[in-house]
Backbone as ProteinMPNN parsed JSONL, in Angstrom:
{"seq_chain_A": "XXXXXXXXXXXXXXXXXXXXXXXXXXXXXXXXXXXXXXXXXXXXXXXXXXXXXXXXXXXXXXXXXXXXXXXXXXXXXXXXXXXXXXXXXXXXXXXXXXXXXXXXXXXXXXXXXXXXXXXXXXXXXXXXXXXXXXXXXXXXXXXXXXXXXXXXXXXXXXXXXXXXXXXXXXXXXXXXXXXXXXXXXXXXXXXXXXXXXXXXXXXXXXXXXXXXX", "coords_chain_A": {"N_chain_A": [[8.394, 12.41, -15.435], [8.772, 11.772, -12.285], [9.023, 9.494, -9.809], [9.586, 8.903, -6.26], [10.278, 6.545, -4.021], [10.195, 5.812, -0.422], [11.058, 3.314, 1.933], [11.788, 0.603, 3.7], [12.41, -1.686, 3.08], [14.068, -1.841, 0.247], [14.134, -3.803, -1.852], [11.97, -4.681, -2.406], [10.839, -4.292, -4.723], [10.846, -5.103, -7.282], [8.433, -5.654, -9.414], [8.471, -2.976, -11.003], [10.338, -3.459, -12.556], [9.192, -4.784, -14.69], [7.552, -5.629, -17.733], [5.702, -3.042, -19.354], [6.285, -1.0, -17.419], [8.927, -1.405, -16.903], [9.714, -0.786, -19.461], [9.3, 1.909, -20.156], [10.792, 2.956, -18.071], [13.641, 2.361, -18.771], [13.384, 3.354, -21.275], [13.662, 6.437, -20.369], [11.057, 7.631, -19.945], [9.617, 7.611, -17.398], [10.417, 8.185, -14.314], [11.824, 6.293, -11.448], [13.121, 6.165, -7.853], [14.558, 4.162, -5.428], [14.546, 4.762, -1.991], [16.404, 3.774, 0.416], [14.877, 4.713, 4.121], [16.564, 3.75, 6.003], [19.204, 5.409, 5.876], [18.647, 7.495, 6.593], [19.229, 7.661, 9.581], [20.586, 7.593, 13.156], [21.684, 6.125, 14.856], [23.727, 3.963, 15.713], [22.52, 1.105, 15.507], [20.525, 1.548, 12.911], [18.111, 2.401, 13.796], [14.436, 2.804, 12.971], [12.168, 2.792, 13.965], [9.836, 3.165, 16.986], [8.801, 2.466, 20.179], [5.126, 3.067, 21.025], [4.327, 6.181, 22.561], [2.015, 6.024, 25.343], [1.896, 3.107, 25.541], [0.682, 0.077, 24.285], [0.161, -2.191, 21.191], [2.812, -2.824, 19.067], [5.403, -1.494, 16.756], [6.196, 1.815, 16.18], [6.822, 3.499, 13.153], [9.728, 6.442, 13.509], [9.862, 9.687, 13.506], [11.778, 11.739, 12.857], [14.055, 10.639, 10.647], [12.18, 10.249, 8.808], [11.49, 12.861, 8.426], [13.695, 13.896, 7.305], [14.669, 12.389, 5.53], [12.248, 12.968, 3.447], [13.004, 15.919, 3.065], [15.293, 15.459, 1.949], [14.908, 14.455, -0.397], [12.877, 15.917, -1.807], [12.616, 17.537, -4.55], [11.79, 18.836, -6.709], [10.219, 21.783, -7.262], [7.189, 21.609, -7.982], [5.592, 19.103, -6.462], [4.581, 16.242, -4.758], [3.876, 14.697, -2.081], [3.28, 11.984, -0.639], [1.615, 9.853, 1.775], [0.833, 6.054, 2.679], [-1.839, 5.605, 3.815], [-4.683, 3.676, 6.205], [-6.429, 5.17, 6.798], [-6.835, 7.09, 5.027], [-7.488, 9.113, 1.615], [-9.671, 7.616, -0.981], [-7.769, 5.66, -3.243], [-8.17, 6.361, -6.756], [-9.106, 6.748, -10.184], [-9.303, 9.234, -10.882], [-7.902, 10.351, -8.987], [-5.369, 9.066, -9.878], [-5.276, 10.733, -12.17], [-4.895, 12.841, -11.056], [-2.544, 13.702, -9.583], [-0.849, 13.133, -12.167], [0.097, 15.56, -12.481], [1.954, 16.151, -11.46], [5.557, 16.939, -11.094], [7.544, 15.332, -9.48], [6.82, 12.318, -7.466], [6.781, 11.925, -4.094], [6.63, 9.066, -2.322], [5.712, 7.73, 0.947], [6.403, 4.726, 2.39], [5.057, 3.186, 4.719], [5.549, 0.937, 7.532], [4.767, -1.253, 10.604], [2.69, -0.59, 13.037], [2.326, 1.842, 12.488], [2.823, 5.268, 11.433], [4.756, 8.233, 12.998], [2.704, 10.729, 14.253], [3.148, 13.409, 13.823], [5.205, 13.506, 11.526], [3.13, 14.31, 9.456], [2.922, 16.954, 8.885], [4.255, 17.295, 6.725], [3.756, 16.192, 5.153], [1.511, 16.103, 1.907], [-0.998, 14.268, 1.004], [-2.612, 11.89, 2.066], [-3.067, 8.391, 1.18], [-5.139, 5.407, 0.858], [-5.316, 2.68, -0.884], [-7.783, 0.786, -0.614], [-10.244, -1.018, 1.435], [-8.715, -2.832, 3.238], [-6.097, -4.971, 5.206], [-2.976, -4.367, 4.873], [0.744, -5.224, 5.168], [2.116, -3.484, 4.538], [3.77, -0.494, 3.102], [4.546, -0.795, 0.588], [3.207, -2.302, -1.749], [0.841, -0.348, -1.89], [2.294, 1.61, -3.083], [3.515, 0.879, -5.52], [1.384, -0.037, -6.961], [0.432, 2.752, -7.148], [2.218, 3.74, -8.986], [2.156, 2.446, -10.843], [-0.495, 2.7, -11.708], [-0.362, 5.907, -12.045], [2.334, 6.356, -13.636], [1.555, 4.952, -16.102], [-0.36, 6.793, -18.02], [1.464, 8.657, -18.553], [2.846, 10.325, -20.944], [3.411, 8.578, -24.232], [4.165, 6.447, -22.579], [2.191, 4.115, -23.447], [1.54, 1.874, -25.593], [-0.524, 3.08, -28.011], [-2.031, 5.855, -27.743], [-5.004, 5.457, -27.123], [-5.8, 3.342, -25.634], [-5.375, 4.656, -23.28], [-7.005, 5.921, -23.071], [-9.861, 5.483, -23.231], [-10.313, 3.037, -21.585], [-11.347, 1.538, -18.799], [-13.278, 3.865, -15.863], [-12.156, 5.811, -17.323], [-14.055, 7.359, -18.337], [-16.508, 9.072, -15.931], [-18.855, 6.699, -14.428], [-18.56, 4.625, -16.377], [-17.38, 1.406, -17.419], [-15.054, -0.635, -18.724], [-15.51, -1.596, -22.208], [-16.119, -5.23, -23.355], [-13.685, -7.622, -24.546], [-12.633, -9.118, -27.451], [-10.861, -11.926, -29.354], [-8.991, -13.638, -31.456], [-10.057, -17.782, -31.259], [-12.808, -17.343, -34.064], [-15.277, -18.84, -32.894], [-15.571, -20.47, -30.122], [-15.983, -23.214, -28.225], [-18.481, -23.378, -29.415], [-19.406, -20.804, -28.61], [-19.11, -17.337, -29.681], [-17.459, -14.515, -31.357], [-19.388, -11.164, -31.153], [-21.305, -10.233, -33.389], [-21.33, -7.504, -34.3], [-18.412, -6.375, -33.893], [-17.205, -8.281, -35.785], [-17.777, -7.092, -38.282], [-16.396, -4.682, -40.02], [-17.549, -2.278, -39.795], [-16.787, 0.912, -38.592], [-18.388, 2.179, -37.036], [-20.748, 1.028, -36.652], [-19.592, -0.502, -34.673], [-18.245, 1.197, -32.502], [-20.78, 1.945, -31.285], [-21.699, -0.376, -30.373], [-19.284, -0.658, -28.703], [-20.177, 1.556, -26.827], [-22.438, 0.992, -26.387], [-22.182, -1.309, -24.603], [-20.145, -1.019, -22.974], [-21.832, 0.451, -21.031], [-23.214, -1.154, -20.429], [-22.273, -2.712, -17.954], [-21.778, -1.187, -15.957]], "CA_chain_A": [[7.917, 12.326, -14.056], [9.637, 11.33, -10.763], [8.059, 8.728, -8.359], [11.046, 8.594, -4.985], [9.726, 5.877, -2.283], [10.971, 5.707, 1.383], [10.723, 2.346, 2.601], [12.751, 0.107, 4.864], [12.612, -2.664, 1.94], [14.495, -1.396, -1.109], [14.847, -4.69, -2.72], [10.769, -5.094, -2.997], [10.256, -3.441, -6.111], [11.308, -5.891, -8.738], [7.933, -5.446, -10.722], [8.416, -2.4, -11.679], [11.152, -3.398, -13.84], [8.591, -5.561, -15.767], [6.774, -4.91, -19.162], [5.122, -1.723, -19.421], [6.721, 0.376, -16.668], [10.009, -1.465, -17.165], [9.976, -0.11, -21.043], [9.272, 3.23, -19.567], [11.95, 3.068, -16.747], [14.711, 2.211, -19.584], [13.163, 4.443, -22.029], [13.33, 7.652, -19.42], [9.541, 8.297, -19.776], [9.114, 7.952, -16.11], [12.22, 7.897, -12.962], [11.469, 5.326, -9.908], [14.189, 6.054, -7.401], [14.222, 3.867, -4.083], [15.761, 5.006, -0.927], [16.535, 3.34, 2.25], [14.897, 4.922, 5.02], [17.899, 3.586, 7.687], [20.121, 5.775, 5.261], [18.69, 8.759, 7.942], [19.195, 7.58, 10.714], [21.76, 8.617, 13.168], [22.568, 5.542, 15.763], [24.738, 2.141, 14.932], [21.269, 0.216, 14.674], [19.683, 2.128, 12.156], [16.735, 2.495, 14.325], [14.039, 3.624, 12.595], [11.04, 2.389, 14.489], [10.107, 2.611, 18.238], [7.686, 1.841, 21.206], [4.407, 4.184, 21.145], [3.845, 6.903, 23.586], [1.008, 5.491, 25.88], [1.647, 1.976, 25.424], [-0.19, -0.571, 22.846], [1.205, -2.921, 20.857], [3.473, -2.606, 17.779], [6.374, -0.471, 16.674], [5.652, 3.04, 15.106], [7.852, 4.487, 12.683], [9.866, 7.425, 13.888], [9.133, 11.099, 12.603], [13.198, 12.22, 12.252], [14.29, 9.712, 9.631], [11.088, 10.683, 7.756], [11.807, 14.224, 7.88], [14.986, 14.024, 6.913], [14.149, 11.47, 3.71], [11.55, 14.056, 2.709], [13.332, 16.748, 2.831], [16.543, 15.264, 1.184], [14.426, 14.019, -1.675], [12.297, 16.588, -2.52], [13.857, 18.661, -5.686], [10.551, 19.605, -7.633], [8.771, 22.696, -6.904], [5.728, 20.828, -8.206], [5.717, 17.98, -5.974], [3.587, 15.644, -3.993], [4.394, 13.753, -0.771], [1.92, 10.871, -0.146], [1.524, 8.904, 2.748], [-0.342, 5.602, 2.735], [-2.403, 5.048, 5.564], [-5.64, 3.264, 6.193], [-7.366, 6.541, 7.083], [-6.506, 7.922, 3.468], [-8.196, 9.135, 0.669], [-9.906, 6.247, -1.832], [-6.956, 6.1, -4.672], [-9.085, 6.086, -7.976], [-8.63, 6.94, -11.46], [-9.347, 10.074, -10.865], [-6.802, 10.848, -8.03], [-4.423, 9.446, -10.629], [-4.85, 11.527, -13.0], [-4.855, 14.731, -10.43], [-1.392, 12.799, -9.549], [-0.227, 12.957, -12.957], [0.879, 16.68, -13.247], [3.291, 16.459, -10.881], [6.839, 16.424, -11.76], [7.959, 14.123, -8.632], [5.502, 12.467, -6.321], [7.089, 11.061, -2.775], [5.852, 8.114, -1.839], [5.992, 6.838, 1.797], [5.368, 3.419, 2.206], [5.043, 2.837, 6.147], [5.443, 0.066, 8.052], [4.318, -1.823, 11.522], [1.545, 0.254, 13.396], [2.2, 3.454, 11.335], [4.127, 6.502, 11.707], [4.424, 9.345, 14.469], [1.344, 11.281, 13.836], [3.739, 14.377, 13.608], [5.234, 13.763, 9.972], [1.702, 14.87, 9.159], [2.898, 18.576, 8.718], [5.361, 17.298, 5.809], [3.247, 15.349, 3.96], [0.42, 16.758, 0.86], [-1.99, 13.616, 0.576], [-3.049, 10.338, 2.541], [-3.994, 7.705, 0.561], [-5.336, 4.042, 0.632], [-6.036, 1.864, -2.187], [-8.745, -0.5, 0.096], [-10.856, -1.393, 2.629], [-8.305, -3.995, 3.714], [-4.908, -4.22, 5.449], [-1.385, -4.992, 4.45], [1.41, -5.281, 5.975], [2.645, -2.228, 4.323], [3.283, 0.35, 1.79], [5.384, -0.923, -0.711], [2.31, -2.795, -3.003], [0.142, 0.713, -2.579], [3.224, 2.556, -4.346], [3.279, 0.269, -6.729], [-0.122, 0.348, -7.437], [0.066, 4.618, -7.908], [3.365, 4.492, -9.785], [1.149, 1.843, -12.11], [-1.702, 3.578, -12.251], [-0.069, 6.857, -12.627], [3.001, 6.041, -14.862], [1.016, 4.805, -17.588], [-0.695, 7.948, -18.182], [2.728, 9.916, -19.042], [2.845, 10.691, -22.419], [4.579, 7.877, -24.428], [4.176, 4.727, -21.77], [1.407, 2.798, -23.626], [1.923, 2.044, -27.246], [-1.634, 3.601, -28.553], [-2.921, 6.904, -27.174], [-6.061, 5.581, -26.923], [-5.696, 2.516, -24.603], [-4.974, 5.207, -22.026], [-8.282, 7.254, -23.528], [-10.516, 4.275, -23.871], [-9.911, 2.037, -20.929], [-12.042, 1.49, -17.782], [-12.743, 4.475, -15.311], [-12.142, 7.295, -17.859], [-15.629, 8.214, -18.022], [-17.337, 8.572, -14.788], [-19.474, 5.888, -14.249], [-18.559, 3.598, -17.687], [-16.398, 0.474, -17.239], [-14.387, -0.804, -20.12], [-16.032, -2.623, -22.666], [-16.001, -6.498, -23.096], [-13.253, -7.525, -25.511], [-12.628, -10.654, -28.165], [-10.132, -12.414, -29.954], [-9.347, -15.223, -32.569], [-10.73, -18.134, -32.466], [-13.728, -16.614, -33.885], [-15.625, -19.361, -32.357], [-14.911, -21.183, -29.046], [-17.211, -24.099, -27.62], [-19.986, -22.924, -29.41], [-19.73, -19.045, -28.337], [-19.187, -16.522, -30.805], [-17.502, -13.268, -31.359], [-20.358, -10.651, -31.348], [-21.503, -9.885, -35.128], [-20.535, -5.927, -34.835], [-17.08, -6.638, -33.969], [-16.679, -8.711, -37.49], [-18.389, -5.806, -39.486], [-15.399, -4.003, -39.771], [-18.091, -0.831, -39.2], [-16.51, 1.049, -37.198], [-19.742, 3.296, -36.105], [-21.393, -0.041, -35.64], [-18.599, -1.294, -33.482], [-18.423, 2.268, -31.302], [-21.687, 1.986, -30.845], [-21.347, -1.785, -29.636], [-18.459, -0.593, -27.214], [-20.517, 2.156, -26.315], [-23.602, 0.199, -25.292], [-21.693, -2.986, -23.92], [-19.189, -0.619, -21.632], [-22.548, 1.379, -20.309], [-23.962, -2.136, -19.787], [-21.053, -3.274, -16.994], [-22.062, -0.394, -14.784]], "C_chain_A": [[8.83, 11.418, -13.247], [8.757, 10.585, -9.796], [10.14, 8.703, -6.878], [9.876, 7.879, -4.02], [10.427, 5.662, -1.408], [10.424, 4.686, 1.69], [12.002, 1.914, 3.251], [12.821, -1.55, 4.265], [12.656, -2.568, 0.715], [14.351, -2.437, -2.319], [12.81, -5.168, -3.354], [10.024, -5.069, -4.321], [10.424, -3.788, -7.686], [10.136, -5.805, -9.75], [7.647, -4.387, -11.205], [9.928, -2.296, -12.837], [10.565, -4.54, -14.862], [8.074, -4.998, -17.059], [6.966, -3.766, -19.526], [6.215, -0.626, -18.916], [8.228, 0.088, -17.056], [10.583, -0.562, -18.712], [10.317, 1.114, -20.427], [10.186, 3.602, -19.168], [13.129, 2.793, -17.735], [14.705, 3.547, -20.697], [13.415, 6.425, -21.479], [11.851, 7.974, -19.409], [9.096, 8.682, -18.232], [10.656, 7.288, -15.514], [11.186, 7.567, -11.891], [13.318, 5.757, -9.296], [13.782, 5.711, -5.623], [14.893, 4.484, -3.034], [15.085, 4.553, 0.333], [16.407, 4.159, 3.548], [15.808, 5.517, 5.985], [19.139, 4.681, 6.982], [19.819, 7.304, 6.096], [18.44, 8.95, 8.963], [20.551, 7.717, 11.28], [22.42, 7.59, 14.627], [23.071, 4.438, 14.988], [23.578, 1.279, 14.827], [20.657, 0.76, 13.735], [18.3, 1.791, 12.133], [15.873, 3.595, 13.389], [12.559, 3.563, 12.867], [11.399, 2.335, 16.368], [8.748, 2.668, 19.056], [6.357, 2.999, 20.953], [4.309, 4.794, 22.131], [2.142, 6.058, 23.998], [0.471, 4.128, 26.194], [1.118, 1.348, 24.053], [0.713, -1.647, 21.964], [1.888, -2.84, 19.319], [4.117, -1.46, 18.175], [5.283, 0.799, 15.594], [7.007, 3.522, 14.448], [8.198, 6.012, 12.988], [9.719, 8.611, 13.233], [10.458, 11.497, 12.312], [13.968, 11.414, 11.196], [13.447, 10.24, 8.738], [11.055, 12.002, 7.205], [12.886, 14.86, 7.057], [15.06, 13.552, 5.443], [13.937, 12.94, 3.175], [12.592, 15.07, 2.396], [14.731, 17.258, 1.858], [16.185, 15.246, -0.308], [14.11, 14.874, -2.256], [12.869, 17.867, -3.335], [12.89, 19.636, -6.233], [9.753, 20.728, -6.695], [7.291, 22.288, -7.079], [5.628, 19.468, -8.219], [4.849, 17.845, -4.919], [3.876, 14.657, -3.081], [2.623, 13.881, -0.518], [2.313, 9.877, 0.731], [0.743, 8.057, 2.011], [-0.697, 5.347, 3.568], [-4.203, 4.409, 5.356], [-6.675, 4.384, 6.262], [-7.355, 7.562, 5.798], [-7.376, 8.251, 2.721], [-7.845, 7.988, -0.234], [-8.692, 6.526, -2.772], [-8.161, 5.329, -5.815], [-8.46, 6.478, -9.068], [-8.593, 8.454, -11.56], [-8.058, 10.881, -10.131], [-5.466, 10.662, -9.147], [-4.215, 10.111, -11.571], [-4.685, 13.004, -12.614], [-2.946, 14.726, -10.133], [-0.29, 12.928, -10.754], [0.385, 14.227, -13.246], [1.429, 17.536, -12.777], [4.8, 16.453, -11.49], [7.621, 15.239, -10.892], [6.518, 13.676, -7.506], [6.741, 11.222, -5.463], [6.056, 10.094, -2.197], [6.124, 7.154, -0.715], [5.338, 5.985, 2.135], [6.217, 2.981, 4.081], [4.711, 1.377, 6.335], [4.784, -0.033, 9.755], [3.085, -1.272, 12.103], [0.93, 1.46, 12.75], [3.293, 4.312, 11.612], [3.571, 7.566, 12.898], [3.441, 9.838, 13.188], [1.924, 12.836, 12.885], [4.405, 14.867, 12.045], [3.982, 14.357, 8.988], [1.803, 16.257, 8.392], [3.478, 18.43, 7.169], [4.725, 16.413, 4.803], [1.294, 16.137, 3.448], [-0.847, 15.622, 1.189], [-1.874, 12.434, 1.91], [-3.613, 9.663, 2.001], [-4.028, 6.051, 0.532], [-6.45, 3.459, -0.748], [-7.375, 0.421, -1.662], [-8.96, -0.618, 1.22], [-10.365, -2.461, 3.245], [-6.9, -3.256, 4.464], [-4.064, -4.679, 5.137], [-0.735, -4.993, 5.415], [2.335, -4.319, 6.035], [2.845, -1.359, 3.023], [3.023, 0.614, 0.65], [3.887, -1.986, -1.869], [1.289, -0.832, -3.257], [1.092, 1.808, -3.568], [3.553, 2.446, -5.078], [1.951, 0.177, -7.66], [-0.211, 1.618, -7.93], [1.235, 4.739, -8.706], [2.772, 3.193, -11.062], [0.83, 2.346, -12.572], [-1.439, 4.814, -13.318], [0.806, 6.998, -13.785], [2.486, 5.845, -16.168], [0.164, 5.527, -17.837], [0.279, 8.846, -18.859], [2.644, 9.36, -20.733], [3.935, 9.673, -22.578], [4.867, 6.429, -24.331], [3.611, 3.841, -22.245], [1.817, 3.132, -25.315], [0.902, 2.491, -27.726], [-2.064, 4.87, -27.654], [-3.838, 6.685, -26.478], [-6.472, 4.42, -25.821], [-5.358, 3.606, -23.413], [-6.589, 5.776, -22.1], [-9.387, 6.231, -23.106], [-10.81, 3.308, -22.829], [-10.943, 2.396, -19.409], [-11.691, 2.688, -16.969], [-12.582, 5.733, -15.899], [-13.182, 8.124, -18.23], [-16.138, 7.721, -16.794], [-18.759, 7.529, -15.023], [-19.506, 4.278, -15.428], [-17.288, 2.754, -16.873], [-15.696, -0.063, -19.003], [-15.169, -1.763, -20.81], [-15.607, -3.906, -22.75], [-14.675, -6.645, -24.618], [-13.021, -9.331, -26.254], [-11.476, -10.795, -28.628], [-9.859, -13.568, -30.393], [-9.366, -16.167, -31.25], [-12.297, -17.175, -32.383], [-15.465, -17.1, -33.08], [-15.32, -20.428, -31.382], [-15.776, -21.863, -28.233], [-18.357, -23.534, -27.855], [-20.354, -20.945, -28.578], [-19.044, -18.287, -29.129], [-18.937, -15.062, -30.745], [-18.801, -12.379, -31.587], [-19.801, -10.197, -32.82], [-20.542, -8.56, -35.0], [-19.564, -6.084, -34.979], [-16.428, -7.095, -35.031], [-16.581, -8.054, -38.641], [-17.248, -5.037, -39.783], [-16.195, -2.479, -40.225], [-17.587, -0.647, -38.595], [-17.209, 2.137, -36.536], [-20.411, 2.418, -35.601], [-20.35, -0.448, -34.466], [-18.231, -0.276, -32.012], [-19.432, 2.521, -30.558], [-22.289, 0.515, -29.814], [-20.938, -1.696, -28.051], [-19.318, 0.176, -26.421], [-21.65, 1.426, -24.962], [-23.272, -1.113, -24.593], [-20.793, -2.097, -22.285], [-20.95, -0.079, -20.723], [-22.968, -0.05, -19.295], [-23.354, -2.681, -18.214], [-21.38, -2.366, -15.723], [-22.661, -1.342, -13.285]], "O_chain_A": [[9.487, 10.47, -13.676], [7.885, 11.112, -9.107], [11.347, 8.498, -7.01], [8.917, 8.415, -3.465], [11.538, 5.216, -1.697], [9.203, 4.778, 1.818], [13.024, 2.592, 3.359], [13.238, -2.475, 4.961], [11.764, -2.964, -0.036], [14.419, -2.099, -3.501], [12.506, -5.769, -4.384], [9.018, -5.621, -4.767], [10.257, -3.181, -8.744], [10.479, -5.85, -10.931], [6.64, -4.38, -11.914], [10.338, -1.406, -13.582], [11.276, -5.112, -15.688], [8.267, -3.809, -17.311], [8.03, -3.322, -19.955], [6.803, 0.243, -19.56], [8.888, 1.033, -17.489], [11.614, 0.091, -18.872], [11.488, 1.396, -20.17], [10.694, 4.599, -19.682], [14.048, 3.304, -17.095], [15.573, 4.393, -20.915], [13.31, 7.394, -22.232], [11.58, 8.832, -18.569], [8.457, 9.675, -17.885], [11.5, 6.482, -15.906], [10.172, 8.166, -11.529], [14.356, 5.698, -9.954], [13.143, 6.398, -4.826], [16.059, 4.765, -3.311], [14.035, 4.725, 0.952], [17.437, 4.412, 4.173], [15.989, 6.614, 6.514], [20.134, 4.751, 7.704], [20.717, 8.141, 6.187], [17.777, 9.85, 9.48], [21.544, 7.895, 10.575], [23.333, 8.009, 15.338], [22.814, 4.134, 13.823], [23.664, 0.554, 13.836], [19.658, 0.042, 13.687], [17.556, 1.284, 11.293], [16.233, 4.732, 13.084], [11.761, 4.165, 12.149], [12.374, 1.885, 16.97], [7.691, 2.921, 18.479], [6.853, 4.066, 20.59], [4.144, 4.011, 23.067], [1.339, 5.639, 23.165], [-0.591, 3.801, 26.724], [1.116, 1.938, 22.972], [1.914, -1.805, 22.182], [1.061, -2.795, 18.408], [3.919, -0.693, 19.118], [4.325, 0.747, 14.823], [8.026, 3.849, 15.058], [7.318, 6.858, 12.831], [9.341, 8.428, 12.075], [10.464, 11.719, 11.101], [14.933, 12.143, 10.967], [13.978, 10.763, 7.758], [10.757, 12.345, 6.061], [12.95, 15.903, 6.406], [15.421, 14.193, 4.457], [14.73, 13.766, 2.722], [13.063, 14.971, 1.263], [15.133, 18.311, 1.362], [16.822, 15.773, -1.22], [14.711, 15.073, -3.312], [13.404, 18.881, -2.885], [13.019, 20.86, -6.263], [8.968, 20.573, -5.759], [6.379, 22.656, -6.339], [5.578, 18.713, -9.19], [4.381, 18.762, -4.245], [4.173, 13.578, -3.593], [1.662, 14.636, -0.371], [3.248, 9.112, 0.493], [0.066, 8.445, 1.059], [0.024, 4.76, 4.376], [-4.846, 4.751, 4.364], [-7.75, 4.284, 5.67], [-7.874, 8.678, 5.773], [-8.425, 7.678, 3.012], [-6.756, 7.452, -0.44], [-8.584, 7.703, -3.116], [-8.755, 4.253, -5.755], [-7.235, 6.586, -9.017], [-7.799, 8.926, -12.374], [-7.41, 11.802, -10.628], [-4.68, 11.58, -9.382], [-3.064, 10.231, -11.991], [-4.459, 13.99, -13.316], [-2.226, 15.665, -10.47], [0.915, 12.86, -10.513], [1.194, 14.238, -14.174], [1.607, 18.735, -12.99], [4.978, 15.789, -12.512], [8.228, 14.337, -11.469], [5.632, 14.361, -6.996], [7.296, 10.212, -5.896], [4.942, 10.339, -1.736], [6.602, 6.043, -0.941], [4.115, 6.001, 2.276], [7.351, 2.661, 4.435], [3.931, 0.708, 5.658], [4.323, 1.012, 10.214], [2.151, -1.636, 11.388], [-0.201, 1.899, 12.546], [4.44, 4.028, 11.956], [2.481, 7.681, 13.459], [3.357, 9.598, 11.984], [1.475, 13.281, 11.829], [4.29, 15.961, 11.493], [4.155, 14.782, 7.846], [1.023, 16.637, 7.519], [3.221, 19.342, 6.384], [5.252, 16.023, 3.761], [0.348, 16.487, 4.154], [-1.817, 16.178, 1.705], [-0.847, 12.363, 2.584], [-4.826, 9.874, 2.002], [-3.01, 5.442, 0.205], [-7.559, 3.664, -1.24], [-7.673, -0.587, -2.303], [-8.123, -0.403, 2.096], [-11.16, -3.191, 3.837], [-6.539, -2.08, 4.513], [-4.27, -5.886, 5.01], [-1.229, -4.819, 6.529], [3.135, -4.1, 6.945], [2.147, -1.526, 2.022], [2.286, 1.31, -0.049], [4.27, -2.09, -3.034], [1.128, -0.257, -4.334], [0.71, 2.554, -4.471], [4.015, 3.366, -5.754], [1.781, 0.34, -8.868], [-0.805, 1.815, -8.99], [1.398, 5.852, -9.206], [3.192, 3.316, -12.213], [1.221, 2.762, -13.663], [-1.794, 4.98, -14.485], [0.412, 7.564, -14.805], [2.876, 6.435, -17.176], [-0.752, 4.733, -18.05], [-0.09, 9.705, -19.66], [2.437, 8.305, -21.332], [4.924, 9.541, -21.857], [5.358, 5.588, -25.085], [3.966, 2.702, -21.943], [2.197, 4.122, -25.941], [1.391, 2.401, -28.852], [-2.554, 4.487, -26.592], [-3.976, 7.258, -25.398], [-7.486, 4.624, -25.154], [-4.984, 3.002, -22.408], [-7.218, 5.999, -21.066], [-9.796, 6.744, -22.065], [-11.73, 2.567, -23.175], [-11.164, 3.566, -19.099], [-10.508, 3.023, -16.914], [-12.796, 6.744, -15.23], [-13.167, 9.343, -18.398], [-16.265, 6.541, -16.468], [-19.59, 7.817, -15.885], [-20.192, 3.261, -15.321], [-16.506, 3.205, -16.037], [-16.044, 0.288, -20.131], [-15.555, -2.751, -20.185], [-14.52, -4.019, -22.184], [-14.763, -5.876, -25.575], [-13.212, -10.402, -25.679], [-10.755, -9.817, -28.434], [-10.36, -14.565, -29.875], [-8.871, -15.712, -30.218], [-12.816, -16.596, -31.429], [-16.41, -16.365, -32.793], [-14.745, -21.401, -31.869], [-16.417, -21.169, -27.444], [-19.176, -23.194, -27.001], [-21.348, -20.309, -28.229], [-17.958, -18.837, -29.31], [-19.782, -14.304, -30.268], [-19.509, -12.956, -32.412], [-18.689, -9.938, -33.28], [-19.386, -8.477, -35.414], [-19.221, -6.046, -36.161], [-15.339, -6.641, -35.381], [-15.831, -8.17, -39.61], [-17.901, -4.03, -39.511], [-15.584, -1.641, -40.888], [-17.399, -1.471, -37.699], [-16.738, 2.866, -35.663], [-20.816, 2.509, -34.442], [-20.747, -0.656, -33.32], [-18.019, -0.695, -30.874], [-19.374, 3.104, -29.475], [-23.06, 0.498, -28.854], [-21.414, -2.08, -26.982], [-19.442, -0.24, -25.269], [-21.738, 1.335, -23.738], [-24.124, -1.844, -24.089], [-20.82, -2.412, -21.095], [-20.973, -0.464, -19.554], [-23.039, -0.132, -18.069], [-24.191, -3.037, -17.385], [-21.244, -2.812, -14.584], [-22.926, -0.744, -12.242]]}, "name": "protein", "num_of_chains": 1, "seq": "XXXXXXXXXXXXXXXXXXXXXXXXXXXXXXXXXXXXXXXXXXXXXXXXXXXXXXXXXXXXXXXXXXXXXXXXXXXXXXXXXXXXXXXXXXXXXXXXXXXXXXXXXXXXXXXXXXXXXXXXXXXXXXXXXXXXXXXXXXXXXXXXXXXXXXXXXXXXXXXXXXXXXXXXXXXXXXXXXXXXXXXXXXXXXXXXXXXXXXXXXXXXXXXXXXXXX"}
């Protein structure tokens, strides 16, 4: 899989060469490829923001730069251009895994007020990760090339940490988890967990994740 983001701050993206995704991103399992915006634009400032029609305050990102990105980028026949915008669909666990069986997903990460309204035609999805606001795109495309990345076959070292993990059943949260010492100020790994049952201990996770709801 292919993530490509369009921003107008290439250099933001240093944690996805950490841990997890970094393994990945060395390993080939998953391709991050940034590109600079101003790289399609067409005066000596590499304007790529300007005043809104009607007044108001803040810059909007322009719609010809954006069209131009897109259209440079996109290679995959089975591909997904995502905006993020406040007006978006919730990103969930679910979205990422509808997300996941793409071969590239475009990811524009807008800045100042937003974008012309008009790129609209050229883009598949809208999506925000929160009822809050940023200052811009580049954490929500990090957030879906998280989310989604570690899903690809390969990325997590166990199968089942992908299977297993908060979110993958509707309405269950992940169960509670332990580790040595087996006692710590007087609190105490739960018994099942010691049993090395492991029908008692599924049945543990079972009824401890339901409990979290």
């Amino acid at each position: 899989m292919q993530f490509d983001i369009i921003t107008i701050f290439p250099k933001a993206f240093g944690y996805l060469e950490q841990s997890i995704l970094g393994r990945a991103l060395k390993s080939g399992k998953i391709k991050v490829k940034i590109h600079d915006l101003r790289k399609w634009t067409t005066d000596k400032h590499r304007t790529v923001d300007d005043r809104p029609y009607g007044g108001g305050p803040g810059m909007v990102m322009k719609v010809e730069p954006l069209h131009k990105a897109i259209k440079a980028i996109k290679k995959s026949k089975k591909v997904k251009v995502v905006l993020f915008s406040a007006k978006g669909e919730k990103f969930t666990q679910t979205k990422a895994r509808q997300l996941q069986k793409y071969h590239q997903i475009i990811l524009i990460a807008g800045r100042y007020e937003g974008v012309d309204e008009r790129i609209l035609k050229w883009v598949d999805v809208e999506l925000s990760i929160g009822d809050y606001v940023l200052t811009g795109g580049e954490l929500p495309a990090m957030v879906v090339i998280d989310a989604v990345g570690r899903l690809q076959s390969g990325v997590l070292g166990k199968r089942e940490s992908a299977l297993e993990e908060s979110h993958r059943r509707p309405g269950w949260l992940e169960y509670p988890h332990y580790t040595r010492p087996e006692v710590f100020k007087g609190r105490r790994v739960p018994v099942a967990l010691l049993s090395g049952d492991h029908r008692k201990i599924k049945i543990w996770r079972q009824h401890h994740a339901r409990q979290r709801i």
